[in-house]
ZAMARGU-4260 file (C-alpha; in steps of 0.2 Angstrom, whole numbers, plus 5000, padded with zeros to 4 digits):
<rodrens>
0) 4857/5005/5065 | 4876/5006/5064 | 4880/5006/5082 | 4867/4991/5086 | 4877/4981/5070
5) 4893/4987/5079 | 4887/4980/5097 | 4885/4964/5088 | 4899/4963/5078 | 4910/4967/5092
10) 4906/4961/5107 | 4893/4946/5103 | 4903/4939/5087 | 4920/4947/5094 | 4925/4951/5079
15) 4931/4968/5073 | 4919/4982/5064 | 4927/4983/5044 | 4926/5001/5048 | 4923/5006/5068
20) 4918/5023/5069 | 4919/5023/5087 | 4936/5017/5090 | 4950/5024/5077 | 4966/5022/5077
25) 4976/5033/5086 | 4988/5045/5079 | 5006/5038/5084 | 5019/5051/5076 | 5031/5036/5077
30) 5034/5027/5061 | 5045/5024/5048 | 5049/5012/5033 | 5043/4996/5034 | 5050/4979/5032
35) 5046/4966/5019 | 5041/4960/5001 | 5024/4961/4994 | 5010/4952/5000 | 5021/4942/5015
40) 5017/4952/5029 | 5025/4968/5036 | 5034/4974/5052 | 5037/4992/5054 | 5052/5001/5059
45) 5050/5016/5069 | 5061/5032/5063 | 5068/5030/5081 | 5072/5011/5076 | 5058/5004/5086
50) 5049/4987/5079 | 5031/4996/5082 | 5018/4989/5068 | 5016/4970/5065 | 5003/4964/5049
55) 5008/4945/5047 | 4992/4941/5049 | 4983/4944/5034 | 4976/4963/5035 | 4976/4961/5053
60) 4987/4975/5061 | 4993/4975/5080 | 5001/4991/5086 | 5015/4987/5099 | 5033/4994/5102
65) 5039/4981/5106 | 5054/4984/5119 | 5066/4970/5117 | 5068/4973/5100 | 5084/4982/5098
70) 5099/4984/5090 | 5115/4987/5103 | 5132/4988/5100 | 5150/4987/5109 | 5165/4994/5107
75) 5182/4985/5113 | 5200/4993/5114 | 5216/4983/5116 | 5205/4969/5123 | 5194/4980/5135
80) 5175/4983/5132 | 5175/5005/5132 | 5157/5007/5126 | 5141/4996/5127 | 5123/5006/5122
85) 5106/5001/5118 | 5105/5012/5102 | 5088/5017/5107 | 5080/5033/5118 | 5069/5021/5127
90) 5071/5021/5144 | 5059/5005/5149 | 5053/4998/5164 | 5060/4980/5157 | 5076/4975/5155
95) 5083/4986/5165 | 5101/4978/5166 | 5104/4986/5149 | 5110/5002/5146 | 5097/5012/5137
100) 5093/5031/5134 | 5105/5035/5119 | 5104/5052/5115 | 5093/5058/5101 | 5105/5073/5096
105) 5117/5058/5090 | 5107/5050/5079 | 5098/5054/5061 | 5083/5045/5053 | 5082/5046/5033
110) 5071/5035/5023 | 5069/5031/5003 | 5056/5018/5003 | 5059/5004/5001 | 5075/5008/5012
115) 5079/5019/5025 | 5096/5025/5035 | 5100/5028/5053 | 5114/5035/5057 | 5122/5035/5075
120) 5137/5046/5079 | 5140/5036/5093 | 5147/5051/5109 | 5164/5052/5114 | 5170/5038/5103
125) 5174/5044/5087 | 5165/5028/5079 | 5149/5031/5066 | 5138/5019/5064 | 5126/5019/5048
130) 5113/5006/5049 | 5104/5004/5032 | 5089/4995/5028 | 5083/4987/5012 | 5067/4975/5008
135) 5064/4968/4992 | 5052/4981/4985 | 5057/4980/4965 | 5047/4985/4950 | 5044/4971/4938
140) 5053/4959/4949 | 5037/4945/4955 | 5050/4933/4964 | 5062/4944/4977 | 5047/4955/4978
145) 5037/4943/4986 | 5049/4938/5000 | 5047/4942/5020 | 5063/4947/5024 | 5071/4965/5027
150) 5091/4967/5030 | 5100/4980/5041 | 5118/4983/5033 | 5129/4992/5048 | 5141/5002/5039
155) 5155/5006/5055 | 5168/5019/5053 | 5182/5020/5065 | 5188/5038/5067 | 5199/5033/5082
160) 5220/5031/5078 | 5217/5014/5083 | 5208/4998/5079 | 5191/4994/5085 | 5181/4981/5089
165) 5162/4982/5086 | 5149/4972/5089 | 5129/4974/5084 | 5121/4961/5094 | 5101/4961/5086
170) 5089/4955/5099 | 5072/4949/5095 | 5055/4944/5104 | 5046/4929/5099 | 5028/4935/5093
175) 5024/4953/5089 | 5018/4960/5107 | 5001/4954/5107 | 4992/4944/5120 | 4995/4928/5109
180) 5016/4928/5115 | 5012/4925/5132 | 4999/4908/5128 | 5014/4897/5128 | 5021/4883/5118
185) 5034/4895/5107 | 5050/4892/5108 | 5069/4897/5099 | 5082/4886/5091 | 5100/4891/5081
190) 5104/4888/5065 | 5118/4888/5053 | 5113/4890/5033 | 5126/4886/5021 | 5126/4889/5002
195) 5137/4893/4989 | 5151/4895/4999 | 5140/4907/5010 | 5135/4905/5025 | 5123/4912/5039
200) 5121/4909/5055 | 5106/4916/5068 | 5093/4910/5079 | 5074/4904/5075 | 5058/4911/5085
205) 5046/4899/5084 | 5028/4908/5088 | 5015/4891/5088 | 4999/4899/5090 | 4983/4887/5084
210) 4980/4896/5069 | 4992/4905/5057 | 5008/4898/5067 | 5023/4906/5059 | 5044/4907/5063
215) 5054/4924/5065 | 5075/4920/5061 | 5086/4935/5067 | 5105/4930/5057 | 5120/4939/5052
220) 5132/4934/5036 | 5148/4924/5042 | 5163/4930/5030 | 5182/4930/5034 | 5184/4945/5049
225) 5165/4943/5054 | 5161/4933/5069 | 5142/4928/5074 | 5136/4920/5091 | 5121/4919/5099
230) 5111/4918/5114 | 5095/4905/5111 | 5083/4910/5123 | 5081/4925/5136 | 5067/4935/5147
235) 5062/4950/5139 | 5053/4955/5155 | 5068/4955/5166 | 5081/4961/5168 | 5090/4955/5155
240) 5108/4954/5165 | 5114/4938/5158 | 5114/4944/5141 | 5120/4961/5144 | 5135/4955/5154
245) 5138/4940/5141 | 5141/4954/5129 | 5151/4964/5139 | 5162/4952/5144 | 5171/4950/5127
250) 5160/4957/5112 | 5153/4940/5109 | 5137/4928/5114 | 5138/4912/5122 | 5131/4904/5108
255) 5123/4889/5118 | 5120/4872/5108 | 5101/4864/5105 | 5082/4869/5106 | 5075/4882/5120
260) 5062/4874/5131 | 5043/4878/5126 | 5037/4892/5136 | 5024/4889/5149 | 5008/4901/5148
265) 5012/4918/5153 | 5028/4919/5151 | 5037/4926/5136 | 5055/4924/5128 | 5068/4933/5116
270) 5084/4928/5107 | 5097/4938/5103 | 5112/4938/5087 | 5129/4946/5086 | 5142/4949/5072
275) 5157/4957/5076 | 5173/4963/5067 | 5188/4972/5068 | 5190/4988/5060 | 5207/4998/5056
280) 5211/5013/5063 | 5201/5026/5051 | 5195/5011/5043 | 5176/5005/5038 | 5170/4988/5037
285) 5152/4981/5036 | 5141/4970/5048 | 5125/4962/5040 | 5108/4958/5048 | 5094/4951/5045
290) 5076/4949/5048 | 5064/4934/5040 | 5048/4927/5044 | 5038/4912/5036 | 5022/4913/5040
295) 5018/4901/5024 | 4998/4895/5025 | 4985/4906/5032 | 4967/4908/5037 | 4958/4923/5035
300) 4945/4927/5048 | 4932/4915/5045 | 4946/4900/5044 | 4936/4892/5029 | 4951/4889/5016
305) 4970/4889/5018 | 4979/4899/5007 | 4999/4901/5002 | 5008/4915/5000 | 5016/4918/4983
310) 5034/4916/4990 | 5029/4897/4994 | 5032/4896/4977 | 5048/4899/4979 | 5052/4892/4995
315) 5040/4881/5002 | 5026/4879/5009 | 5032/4867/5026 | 5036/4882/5040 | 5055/4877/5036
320) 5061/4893/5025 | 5066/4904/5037 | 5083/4900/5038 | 5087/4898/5019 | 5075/4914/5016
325) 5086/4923/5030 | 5103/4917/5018 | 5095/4923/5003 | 5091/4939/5008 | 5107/4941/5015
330) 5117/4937/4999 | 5105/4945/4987 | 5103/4963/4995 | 5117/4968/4982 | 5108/4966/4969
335) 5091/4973/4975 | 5101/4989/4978 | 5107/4990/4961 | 5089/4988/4953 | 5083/4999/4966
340) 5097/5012/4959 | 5091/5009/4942 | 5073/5012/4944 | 5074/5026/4957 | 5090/5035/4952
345) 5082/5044/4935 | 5070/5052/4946 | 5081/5057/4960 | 5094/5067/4951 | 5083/5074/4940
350) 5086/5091/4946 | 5069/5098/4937 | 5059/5089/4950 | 5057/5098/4968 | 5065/5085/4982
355) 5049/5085/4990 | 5040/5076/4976 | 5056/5062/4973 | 5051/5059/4993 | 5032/5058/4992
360) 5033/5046/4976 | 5043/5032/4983 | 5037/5034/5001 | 5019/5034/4997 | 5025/5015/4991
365) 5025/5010/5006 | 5005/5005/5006 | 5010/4992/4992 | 5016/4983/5006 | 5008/4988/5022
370) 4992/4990/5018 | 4988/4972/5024 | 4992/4968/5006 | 4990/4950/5002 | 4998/4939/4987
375) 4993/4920/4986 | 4996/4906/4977 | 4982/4898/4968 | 4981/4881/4971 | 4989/4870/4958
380) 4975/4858/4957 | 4962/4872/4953 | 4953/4873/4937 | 4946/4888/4928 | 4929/4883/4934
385) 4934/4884/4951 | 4940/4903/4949 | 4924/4908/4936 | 4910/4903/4944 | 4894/4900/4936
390) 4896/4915/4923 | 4914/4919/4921 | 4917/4904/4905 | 4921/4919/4894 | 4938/4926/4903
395) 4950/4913/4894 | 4966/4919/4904 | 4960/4921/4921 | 4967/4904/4926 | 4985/4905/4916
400) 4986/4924/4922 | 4981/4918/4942 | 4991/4904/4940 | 5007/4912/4934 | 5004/4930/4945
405) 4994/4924/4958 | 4979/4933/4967 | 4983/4951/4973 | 4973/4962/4987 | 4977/4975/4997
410) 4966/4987/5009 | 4957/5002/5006 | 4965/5008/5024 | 4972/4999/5039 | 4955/5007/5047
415) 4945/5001/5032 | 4948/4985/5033 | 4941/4981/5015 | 4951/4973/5001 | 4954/4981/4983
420) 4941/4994/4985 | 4936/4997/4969 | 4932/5015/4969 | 4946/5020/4979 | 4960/5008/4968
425) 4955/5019/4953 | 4966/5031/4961 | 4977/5019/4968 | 4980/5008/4954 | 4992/5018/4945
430) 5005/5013/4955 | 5004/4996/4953 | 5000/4997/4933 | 5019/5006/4933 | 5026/4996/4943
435) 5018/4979/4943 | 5007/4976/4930 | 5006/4958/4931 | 4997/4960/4948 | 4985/4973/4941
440) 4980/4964/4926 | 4977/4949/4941 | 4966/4960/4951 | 4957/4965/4935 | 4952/4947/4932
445) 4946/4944/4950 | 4937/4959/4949 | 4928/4956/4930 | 4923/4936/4940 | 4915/4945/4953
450) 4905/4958/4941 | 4898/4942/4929 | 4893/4933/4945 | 4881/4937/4957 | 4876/4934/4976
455) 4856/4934/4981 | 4860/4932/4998 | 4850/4946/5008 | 4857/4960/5018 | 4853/4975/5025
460) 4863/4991/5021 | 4866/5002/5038 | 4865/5021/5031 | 4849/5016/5023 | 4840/5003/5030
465) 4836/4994/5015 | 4835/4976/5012 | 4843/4969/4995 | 4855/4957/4985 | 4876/4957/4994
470) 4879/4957/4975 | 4872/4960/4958 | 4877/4952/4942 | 4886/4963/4929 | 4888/4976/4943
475) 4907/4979/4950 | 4910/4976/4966 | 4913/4988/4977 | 4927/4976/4985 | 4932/4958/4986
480) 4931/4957/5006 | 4935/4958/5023 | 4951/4949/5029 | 4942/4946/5045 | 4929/4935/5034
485) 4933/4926/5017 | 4938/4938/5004 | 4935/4932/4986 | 4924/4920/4991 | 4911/4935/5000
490) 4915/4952/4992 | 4907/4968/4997 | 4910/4968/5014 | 4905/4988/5012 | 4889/4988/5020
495) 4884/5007/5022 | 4876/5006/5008 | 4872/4998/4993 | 4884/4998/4980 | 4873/4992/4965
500) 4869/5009/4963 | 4883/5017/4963 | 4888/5024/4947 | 4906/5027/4947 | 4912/5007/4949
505) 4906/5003/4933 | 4913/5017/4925 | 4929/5015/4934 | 4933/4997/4928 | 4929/5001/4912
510) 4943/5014/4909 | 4954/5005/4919 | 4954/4991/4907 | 4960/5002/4893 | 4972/5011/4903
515) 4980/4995/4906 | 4980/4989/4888 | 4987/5007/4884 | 5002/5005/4893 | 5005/4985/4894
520) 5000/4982/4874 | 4990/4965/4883 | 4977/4959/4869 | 4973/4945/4875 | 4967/4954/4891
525) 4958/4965/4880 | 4948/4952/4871 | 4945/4944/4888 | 4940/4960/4896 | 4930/4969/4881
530) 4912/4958/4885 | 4914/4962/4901 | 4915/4982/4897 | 4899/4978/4886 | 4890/4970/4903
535) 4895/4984/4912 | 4891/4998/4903 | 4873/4990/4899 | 4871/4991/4916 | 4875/5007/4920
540) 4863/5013/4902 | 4849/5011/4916 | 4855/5029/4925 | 4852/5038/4908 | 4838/5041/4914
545) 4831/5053/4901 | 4838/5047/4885 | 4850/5062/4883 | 4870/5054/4883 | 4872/5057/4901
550) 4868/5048/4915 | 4862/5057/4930 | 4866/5055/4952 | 4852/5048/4960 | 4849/5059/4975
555) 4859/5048/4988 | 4877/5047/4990 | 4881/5036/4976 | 4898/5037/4972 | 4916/5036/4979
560) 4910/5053/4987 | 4899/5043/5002 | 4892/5056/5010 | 4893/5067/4998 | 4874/5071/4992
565) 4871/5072/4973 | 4857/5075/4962 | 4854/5073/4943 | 4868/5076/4932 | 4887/5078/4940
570) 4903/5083/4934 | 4913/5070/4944 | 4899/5055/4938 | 4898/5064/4922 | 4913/5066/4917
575) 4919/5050/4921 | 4903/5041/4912 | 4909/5052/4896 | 4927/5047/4899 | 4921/5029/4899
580) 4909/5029/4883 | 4923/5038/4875 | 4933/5022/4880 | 4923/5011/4875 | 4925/5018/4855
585) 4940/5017/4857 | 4939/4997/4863 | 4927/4996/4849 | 4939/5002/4835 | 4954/4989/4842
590) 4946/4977/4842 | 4936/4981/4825 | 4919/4978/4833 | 4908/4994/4824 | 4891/4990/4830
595) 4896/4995/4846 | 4908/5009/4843 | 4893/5017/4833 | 4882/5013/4850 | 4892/5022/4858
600) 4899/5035/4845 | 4881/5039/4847 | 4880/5043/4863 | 4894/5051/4867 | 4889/5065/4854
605) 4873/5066/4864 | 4883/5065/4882 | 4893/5078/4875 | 4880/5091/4873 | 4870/5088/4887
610) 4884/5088/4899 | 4891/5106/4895 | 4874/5112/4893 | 4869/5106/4911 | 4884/5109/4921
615) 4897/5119/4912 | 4893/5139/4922 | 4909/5148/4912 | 4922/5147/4923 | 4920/5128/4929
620) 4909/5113/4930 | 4894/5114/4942 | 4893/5102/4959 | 4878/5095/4949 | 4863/5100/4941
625) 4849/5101/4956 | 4851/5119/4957 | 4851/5117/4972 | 4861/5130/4985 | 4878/5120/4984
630) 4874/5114/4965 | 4885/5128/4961 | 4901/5121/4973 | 4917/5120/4965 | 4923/5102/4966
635) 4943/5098/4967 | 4940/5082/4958 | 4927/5088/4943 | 4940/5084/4930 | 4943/5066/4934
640) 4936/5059/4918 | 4950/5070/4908 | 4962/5064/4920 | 4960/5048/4915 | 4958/5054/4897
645) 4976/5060/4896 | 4983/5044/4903 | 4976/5034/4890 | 4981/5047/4879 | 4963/5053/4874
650) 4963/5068/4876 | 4965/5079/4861 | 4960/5077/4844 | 4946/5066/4838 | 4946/5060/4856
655) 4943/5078/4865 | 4927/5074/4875 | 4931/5090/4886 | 4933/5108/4877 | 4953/5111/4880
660) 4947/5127/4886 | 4936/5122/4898 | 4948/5109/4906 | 4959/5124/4909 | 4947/5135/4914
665) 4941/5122/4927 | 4959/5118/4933 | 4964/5136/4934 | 4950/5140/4946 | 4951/5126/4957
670) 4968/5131/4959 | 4961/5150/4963 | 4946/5143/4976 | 4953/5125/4982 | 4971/5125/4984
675) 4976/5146/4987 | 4961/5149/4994 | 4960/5136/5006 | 4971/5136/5020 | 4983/5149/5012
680) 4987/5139/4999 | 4998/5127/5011 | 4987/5112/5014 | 4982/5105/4996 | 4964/5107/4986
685) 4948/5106/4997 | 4935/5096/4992 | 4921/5107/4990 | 4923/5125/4990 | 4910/5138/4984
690) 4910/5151/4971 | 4914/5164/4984 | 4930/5156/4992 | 4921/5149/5009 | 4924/5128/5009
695) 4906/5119/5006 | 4900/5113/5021 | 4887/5103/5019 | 4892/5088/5021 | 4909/5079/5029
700) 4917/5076/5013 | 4916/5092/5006 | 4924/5100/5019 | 4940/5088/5019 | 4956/5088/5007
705) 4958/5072/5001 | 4977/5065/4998 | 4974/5054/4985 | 4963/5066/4976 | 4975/5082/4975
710) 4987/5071/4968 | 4976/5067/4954 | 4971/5085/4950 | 4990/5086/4952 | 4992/5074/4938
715) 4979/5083/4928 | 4986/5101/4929 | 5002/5093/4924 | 4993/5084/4910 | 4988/5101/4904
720) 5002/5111/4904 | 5001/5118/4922 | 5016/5110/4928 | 5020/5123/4941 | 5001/5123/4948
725) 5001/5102/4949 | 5016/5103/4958 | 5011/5117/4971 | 4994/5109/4973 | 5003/5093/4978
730) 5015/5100/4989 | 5003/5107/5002 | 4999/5089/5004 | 5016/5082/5005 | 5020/5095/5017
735) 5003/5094/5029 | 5005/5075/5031 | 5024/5071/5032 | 5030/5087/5041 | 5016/5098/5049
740) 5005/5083/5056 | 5020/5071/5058 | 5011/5058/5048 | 5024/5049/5039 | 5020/5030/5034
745) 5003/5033/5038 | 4995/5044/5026 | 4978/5049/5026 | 4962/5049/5015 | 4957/5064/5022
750) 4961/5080/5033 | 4952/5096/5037 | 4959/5116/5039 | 4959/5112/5061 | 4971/5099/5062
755) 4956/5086/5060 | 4960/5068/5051 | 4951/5053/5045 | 4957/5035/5043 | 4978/5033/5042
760) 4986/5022/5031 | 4976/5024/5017 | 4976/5018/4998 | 4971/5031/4987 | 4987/5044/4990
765) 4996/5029/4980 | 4987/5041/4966 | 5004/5052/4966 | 5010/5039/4952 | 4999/5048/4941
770) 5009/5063/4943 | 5025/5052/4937 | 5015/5047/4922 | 5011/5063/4918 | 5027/5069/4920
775) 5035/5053/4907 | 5021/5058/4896 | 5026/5075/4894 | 5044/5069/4892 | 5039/5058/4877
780) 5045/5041/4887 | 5025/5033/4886 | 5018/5024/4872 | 5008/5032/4856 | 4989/5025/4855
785) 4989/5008/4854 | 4984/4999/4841 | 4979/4978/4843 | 4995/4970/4839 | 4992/4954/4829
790) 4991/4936/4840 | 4991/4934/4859 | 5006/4944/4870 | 5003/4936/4884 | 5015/4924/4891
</rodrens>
């Protein structure tokens, strides 16, 4: 079924497949901190300073180096050119007039998301030059973080006994590498942008395809000692001569006046910006670069709708804010850096916390960005029918929340092209509740209009077979769409199965929505949200299926875990439908409603009881209750429910859903049979591993370590007083994907023991924020129980 949907879908629409199991992604062991704000687009930058990953179409990814992309400087002594270098290892077939092949042993990669440093030590010369990149990646900040810029600050340091000339000339191919640069009608123009006494000057890339169109300006920051030229237009696929001499003629461009022709079809073209200074002997001065792109009203896939991006807000919705984008980035960076300081600082020199986790936690951020991550206006003429539908009348903020935040999505996975996944954001979402709450709380509403409405349009789901509704009322969704197609206007474009019998997504929203009240203090949110809970949780009654507090599995993979088999009652499922009821008395008592905190009072007592007495063996939680011969499995993520628990701060007390001692029985042996006896202890928690220390086999999922997950269960030992256990469960992780398997930028859902992956760039290791909260937890910096302020707190 799936390979006749895939023929289809690929070669008669000529679409792509929102998860092709026949043509991955290849491994590429080449990137490094991407470029951009949030919800913008993204352009990567290699860790060898290539420009190899371009997302400005909407969750759309093309994976080209592309070679006339560069960064080359010049040196000049007593008015001679003594040094000219491509500052790249390439050795291309184009532009062969250049001098390329810079040795590697010279130059050092670091990177900090959202920044990185590469450092050149530049041979024979005595000149160092530190290139360091910053993008507008801020917490709390919902302006400069939405911006599509990234700047390259070149630090030069003259170690010679005399003064230097130095020139960075930045040059840049109009388009991103695809197909789509050679169709003609793109073309360049220079510009000057003056403001506030500041001033920019740099060239525009105009790329004009029919849909999407979009403008790439390369600039440098004039200032008294910087000069900037340019050259307009170029051939990156010749030789490139005329611009390599230009430069090495006197450290300076041509800087030729007026618009480049239009290029005919087939034929490409590049432009090119310098800045250049003098610097003192044994002096340092600074050069600063930058890169924009507008790309301001997009279609998705199925072209029904144009939508504009959140920094249009900002800037302007005309294709005309690359040049005053390009002067704001330029004079702003400052200041990014010293919120960046302020918010990552704390972390990095607390010298309690291994080095390896300060670089995990801020480079796993990178996903907030690229992972085809969108953030769009709503329009301004829209009305809160327009956003409800037929059933969502009850969410009084939605429209004052969209309309002040915007809509946010972003990908399950570059190769699960599928947008705010539900069941995989539960992990996920922690990072974005820390760090930009706004943009959760927005999600949270789009996802609460898609569980009141419903879809009755027919489809058959590929793993089964089976014919039913795309999407059922008071259900959640497993996601609100494909970019290839419409997203929020068509959600679940999942279609393996189907979702409405899931029984994690329900469950899943439900404790995220007083997670979030716990740590924002929204009330209004929670009024708005708390019916919805009540829909939700009716729904999901229907699993009890025997009346005893605990809802069982249905036989099929039903949850998150999707080929994963589970029968009757389960300690992931279980444990998160006991977290969630326990939640939902705790709604009940805010918000002073006692009918239902009885209702469900009730039967959490009852949950309680039959869940220990099904699943609970003496040591750990059992798989499930089948009894079946890998019922008994020991699963890494068994204690999720309590993971959850302890963020919201119910874990102890009157809250204790979980015996304490058997949440630390659980935890201490998974940390015996997953993490130390998997793999040596080196590689993270496995899945699935049997009572007798062999991984369970029986299915693909059992046998995987799952990023996003060890993180969690990191979080949760951590939670529990097994600080030094979290942190070496974690580490194998950090260490398999960013050192061992070379993965960096592009982690992972899973991995096996054999050097065996499964779909890169992935949301759910985003989950290692749960550890930070854990960690502020312990240290007394998150807040007591909440109780319902008085009046609305939203602004």
């Amino acid at each position: 079924r799936y390979f006749r949907w895939w023929i289809k879908k690929t070669r008669i629409e000529k679409k792509s497949a929102f998860i092709d199991l026949l043509c991955a992604v290849p491994l590429q062991q080449i990137y490094g901190c991407p470029l951009g704000g949030i919800g913008g687009g993204t352009i990567t930058r290699g860790w060898r300073g290539e420009f190899c990953r371009w997302q400005l179409n909407p969750g759309l990814y093309n994976y080209e180096t592309v070679i006339a992309n560069q960064f080359t400087v010049c040196l000049r002594c007593k008015g001679q050119t003594i040094y000219q270098q491509v500052l790249s290892m390439e050795r291309p077939s184009s532009l062969q007039g250049w001098n390329w092949g810079y040795c590697g042993h010279y130059a050092f990669y670091h990177a900090l998301y959202p920044r990185a440093w590469l450092v050149y030590e530049l041979p024979g010369q005595k000149v160092v030059l530190t290139c360091r990149q910053v993008s507008p990646v801020i917490p709390h900040d919902y302006k400069d973080s939405s911006l599509p810029v990234g700047v390259f600050i070149w630090e030069v340091e003259n170690g010679r006994d005399e003064d230097v000339e130095v020139s960075i000339m930045f040059s840049l191919q109009n388009g991103t590498g695809a197909k789509e640069d050679r169709k003609g009608g793109h073309w360049n123009e220079p510009f000057t942008f003056q403001k506030d006494g500041e001033r920019v000057a740099g060239v525009l890339l105009h790329h004009c395809p029919a849909v999407n169109p979009f403008t790439l300006a390369i600039s440098a920051r004039e200032k008294a000692g910087t000069g900037v030229t340019h050259v307009t237009a170029f051939n990156p696929t010749g030789l490139g001569r005329e611009v390599w001499q230009d430069l090495l003629q006197d450290g300076r461009l041509d800087s030729p006046t007026g618009k480049s022709r239009p290029t005919e079809k087939g034929e490409v073209t590049a432009a090119a910006v310098c800045a250049s200074c003098r610097v003192p002997a044994h002096g340092h001065k600074t050069l600063e670069l930058a890169l924009a792109w507008d790309m301001p009203c997009v279609h998705f896939g199925s072209k029904e709708k144009l939508h504009l991006r959140r920094y249009t807000r900002f800037f302007g919705s005309e294709g005309n804010a690359a040049p005053a984008l390009s002067h704001y980035a330029l004079t702003h960076y400052e200041e990014w850096e010293r919120k960046i300081d302020a918010w990552q600082n704390p972390i990095l020199e607390n010298s309690q916390l291994p080095s390896w986790y300060k670089s995990a936690l801020f480079n796993e951020l990178y996903f907030m960005t690229d992972g085809g991550t969108i953030w769009m206006e709503v329009p301004p003429d829209c009305c809160a029918q327009d956003l409800q539908g037929p059933a969502g009348a009850g969410l009084s903020h939605l429209l004052p929340v969209l309309r002040e935040y915007g809509r946010f999505a972003y990908l399950e996975g570059q190769e699960y092209r599928m947008y705010n996944t539900y069941d995989v954001h539960f992990y996920a979402s922690f990072a974005l509740v820390m760090l930009w709450p706004k943009l959760q709380i927005s999600l949270q509403y789009d996802i609460a209009v898609a569980v009141v409405n419903e879809d009755v349009q027919p489809r058959q789901y590929l793993m089964c077979g089976q014919t039913s509704q795309v999407k059922m009322k008071n259900v959640v969704p497993h996601d609100i769409g494909d970019p290839d197609d419409e997203p929020w206007q068509r959600v679940n474009a999942y279609l393996m199965h189907d979702t409405a019998d899931w029984k994690d997504l329900n469950l899943k929203f439900v404790l995220q929505v007083y997670r979030d009240y716990y740590l924002i203090r929204d009330s209004v949110y929670l009024r708005d949200m708390w019916p919805v809970c009540q829909a939700v949780m009716e729904s999901e009654l229907k699993f009890d299926t025997d009346n005893d507090g605990l809802i069982e599995n249905g036989g099929f993979a039903d949850q998150t875990y999707d080929a994963w088999v589970v029968h009757g009652a389960s300690a992931y499922c279980g444990g998160l439908w006991l977290a969630a009821v326990c939640v939902m008395c705790k709604m009940a008592e805010v918000l002073g409603d006692t009918v239902i905190q009885q209702k469900y009072l009730d039967i959490l007592n009852k949950g309680k009881e039959a869940f220990e007495k099904m699943l609970w063996n003496g040591k750990y939680y059992n798989y499930d209750s089948s009894g079946s011969d890998t019922s008994s499995s020991i699963m890494s993520d068994q204690c999720a429910g309590q993971w959850f628990l302890g963020a919201c701060g119910l874990d102890q007390g009157e809250f204790e859903v979980f015996p304490k001692s058997h949440i630390l029985s659980a935890l201490k042996t998974i940390f015996e049979k997953n993490v130390l006896s998997f793999a040596g202890g080196t590689m993270g928690a496995v899945n699935g591993m049997r009572p007798d220390g062999v991984p369970d086999t029986s299915s693909v999922q059992s046998n995987e370590v799952w990023i996003g997950v060890v993180y969690s269960l990191a979080a949760t030992m951590i939670q529990e007083g097994m600080v030094e256990e979290g942190f070496r469960t974690a580490e194998g992780c950090y260490r398999t994907v960013w050192e061992r398997l070379g993965m960096a930028f592009q982690t992972p859902e899973a991995y096996r023991e054999k050097k065996v992956y499964r779909s890169l760039a992935y949301m759910r290791p985003l989950s290692i924020w749960s550890m930070q909260l854990a960690l502020e937890r312990r240290a007394g910096q998150t807040p007591a129980p909440a109780q319902l302020p008085q009046g609305p707190t939203h602004p």
